[in-house]
Structure formats: structure tokens, C-alpha cells
VOVO-460058 format. One record per residue: residue number from 1; residue in one letter; chain; z negated, y, x of N, C-alpha, C in turn. Coordinates in pm, whole numbers, padded with zeros to 5 digits, always signed. Layout:
N
(NUM "A" "A" (Z Y X) (Z Y X) (Z Y X)) ...
END
This chain:
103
(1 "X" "A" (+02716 +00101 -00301) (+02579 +00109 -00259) (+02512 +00223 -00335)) (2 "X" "A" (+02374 +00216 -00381) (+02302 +00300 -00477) (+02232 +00318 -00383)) (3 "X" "A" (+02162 +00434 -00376) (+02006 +00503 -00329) (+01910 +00497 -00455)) (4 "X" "A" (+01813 +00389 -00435) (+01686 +00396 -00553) (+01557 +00438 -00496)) (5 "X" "A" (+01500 +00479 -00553) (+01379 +00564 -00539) (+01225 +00441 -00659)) (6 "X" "A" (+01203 +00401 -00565) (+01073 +00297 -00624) (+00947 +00383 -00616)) (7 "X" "A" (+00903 +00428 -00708) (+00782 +00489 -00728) (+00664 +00415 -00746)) (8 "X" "A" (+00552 +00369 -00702) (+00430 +00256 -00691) (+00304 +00367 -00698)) (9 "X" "A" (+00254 +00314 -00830) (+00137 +00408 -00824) (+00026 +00312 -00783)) (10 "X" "A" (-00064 +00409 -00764) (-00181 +00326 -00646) (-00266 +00227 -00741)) (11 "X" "A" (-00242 +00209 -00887) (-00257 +00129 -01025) (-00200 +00010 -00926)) (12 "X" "A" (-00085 -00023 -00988) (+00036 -00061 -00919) (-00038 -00180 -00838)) (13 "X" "A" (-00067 -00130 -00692) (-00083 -00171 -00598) (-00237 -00259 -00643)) (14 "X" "A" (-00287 -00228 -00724) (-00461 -00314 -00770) (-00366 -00406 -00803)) (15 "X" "A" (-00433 -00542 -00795) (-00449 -00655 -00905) (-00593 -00689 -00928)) (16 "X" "A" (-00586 -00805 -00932) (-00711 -00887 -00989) (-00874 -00830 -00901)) (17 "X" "A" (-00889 -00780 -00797) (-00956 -00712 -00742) (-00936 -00589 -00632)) (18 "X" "A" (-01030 -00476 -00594) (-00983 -00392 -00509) (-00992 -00440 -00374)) (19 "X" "A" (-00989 -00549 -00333) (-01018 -00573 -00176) (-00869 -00560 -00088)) (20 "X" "A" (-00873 -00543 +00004) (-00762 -00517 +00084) (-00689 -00647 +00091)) (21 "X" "A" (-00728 -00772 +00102) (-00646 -00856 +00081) (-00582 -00878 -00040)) (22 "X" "A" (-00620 -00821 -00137) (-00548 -00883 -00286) (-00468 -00791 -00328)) (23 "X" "A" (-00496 -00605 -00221) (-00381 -00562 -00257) (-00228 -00558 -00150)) (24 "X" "A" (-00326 -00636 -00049) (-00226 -00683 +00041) (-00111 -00732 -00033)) (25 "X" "A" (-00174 -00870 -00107) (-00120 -00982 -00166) (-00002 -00902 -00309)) (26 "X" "A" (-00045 -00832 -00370) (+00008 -00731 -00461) (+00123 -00690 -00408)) (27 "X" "A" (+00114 -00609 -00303) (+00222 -00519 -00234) (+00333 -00662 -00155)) (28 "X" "A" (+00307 -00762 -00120) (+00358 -00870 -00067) (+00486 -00893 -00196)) (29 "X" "A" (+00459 -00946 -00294) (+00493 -00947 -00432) (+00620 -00844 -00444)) (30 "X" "A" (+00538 -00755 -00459) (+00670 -00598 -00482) (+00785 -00589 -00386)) (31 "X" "A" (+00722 -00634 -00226) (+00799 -00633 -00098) (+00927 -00737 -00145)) (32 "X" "A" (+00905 -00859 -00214) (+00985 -00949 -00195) (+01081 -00935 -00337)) (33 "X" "A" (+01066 -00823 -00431) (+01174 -00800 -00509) (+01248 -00679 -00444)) (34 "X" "A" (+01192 -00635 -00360) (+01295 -00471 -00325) (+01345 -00556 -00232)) (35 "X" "A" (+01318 -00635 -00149) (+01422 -00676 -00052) (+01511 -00761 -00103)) (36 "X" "A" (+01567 -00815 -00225) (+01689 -00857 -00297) (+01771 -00687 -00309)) (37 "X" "A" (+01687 -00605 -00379) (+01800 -00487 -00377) (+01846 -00448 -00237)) (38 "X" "A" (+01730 -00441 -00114) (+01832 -00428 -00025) (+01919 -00528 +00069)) (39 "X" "A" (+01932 -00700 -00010) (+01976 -00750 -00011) (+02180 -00757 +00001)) (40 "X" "A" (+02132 -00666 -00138) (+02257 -00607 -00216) (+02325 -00487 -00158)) (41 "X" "A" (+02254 -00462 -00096) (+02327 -00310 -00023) (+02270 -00163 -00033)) (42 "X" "A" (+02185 -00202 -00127) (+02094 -00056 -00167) (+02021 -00003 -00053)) (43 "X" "A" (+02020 +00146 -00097) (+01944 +00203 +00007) (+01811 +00257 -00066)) (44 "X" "A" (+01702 +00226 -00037) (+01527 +00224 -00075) (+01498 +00365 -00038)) (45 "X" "A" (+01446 +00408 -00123) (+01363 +00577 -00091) (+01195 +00466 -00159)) (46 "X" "A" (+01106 +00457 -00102) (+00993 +00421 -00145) (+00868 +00506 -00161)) (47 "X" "A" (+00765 +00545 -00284) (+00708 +00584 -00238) (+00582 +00516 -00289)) (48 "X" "A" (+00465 +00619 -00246) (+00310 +00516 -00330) (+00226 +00627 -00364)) (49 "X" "A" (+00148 +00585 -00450) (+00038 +00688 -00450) (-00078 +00611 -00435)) (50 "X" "A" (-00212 +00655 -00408) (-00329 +00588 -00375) (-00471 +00653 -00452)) (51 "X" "A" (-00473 +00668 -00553) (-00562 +00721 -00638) (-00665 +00631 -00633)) (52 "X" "A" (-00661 +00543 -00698) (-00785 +00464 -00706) (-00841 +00388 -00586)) (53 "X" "A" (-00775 +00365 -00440) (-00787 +00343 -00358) (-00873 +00484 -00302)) (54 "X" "A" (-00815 +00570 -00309) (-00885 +00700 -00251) (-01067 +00708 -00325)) (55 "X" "A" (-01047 +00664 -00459) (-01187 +00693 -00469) (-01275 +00534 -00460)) (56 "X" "A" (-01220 +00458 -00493) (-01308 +00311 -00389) (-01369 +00384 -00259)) (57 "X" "A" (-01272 +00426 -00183) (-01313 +00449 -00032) (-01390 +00537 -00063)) (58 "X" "A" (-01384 +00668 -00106) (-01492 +00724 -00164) (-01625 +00715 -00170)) (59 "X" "A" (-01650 +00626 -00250) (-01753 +00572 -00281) (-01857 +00469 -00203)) (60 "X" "A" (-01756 +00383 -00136) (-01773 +00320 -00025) (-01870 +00444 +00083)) (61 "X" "A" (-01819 +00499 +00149) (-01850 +00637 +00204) (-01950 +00690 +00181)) (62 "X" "A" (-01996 +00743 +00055) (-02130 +00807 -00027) (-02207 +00683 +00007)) (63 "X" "A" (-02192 +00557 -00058) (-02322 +00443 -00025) (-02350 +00434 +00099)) (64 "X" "A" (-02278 +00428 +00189) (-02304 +00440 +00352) (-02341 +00587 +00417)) (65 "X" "A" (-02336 +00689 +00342) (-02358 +00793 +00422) (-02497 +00831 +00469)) (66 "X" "A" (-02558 +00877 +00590) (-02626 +00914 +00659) (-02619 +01019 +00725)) (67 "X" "A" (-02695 +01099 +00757) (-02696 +01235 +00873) (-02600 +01223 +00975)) (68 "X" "A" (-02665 +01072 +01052) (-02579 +01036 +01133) (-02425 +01010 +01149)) (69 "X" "A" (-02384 +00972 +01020) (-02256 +00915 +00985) (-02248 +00988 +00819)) (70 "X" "A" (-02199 +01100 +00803) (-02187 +01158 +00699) (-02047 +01112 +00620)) (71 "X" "A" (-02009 +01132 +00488) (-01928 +01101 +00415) (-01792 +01152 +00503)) (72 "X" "A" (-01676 +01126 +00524) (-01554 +01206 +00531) (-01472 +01266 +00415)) (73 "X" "A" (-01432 +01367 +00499) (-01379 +01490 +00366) (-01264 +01391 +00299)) (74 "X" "A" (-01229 +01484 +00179) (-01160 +01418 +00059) (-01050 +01418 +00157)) (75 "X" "A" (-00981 +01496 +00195) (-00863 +01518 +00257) (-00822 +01409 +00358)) (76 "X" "A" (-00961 +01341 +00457) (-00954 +01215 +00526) (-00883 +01121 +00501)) (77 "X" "A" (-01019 +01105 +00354) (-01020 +00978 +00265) (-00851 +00933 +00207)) (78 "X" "A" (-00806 +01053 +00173) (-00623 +01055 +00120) (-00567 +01045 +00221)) (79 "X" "A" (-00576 +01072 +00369) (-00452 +01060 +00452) (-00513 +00865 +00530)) (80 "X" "A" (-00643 +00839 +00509) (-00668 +00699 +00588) (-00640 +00588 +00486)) (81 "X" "A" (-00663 +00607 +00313) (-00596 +00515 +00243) (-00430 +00549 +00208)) (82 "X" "A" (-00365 +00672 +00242) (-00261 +00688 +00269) (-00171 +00567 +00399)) (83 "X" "A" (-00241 +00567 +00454) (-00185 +00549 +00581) (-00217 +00374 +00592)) (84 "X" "A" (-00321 +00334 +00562) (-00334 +00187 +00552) (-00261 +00150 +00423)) (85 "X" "A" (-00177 +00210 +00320) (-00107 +00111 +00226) (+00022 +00118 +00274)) (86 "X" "A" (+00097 +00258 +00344) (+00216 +00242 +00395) (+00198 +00090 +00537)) (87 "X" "A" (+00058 +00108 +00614) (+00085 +00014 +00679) (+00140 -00139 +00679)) (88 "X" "A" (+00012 -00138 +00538) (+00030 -00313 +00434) (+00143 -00339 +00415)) (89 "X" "A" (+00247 -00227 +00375) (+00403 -00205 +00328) (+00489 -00230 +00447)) (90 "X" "A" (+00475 -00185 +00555) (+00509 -00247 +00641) (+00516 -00346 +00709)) (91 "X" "A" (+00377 -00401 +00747) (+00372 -00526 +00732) (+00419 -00634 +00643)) (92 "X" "A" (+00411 -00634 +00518) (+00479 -00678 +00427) (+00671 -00696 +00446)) (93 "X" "A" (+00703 -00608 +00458) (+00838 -00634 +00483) (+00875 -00681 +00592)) (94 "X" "A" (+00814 -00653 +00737) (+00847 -00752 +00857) (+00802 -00893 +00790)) (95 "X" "A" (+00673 -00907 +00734) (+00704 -01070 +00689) (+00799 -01158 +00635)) (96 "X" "A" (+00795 -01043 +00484) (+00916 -01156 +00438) (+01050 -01114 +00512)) (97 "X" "A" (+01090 -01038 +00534) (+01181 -01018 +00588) (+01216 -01134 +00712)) (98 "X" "A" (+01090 -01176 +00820) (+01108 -01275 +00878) (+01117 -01387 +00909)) (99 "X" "A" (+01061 -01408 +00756) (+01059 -01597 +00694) (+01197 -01537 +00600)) (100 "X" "A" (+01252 -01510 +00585) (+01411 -01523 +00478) (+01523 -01517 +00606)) (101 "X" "A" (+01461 -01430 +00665) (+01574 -01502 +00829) (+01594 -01636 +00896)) (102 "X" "A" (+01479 -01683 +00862) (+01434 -01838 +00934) (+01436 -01928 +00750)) (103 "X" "A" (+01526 -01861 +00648) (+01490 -02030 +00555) (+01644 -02009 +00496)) 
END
């Protein structure tokens, strides 16, 4: 058994557009080759980065901002697109993970 370390830069995770479903669909993809390695016995260290996700949201943010509803700090913006791609990643692997149990 190996310990691999999959590094995913937040590149990576774009395809054909930035919408959350297509990098859903992206990360779905990646999910279903690491789960052959841990198929095999490997043990997964995973990580991601979210750069270009961080400044989409960004930007997103500035066009919507108001007095009322002001931009959120950079620091936000990195821990809430942080936190929604580990989620996708998770999700992702209970899926396939639960249709390769059932085929």
C-alpha cells in the first residue's frame, strides 16, 4: 500500500465553464480515477487549491455589493470557496462510490 498525495489546483477543477455545476462535473471525473487507486489499496492525502474560484466569487461580490450588503473580506471569500469545493469532493465520492457498490 502507497500513501499518494493528489495535488488539484483550482485550474484543475475549471472546465469548459466556471459554474458550479461544470465544476461539479470536473471534480466528478477526477473522483472516479482516485477511487481505482483506492481501489488498489492506496491511501489518498488530497488536496485543492481555489484561486480562480476565489476571484469569480470575488467579483461576483463587488457587482452585487451595496451599503446594505457589502463585499466579504478576502479571507471569507477563501475559506467559503474553500469549503464548497471540499464539499463537491465529497459529495462526489459518496456518489460514485455508491453506484460502484450497486454495479
Amino acid at each position: 500500500m502507497k500513501k499518494i498525495v493528489v495535488a488539484l489546483g483550482g485550474n484543475a477543477i475549471l472546465s469548459k465553464d466556471a459554474s458550479a455545476k461544470s465544476q461539479q462535473e470536473a471534480i466528478k471525473k477526477t473522483v472516479n480515477v482516485l477511487v481505482e487507486f483506492i481501489k488498489r489499496g492506496h491511501q489518498l492525502v488530497i488536496t485543492h487549491g481555489n484561486g480562480p474560484q476565489v476571484g469569480n466569487l470575488l467579483l461576483q461580490q463587488i457587482a452585487e455589493s451595496t451599503a446594505k450588503n457589502p463585499v466579504m473580506p478576502l479571507d471569507t471569500i477563501g475559506a467559503m470557496t474553500e469549503g464548497s469545493i471540499g464539499y463537491w469532493m465529497q459529495q462526489a465520492f459518496n456518489e460514485v462510490l455508491e453506484k460502484r457498490k450497486h454495479s
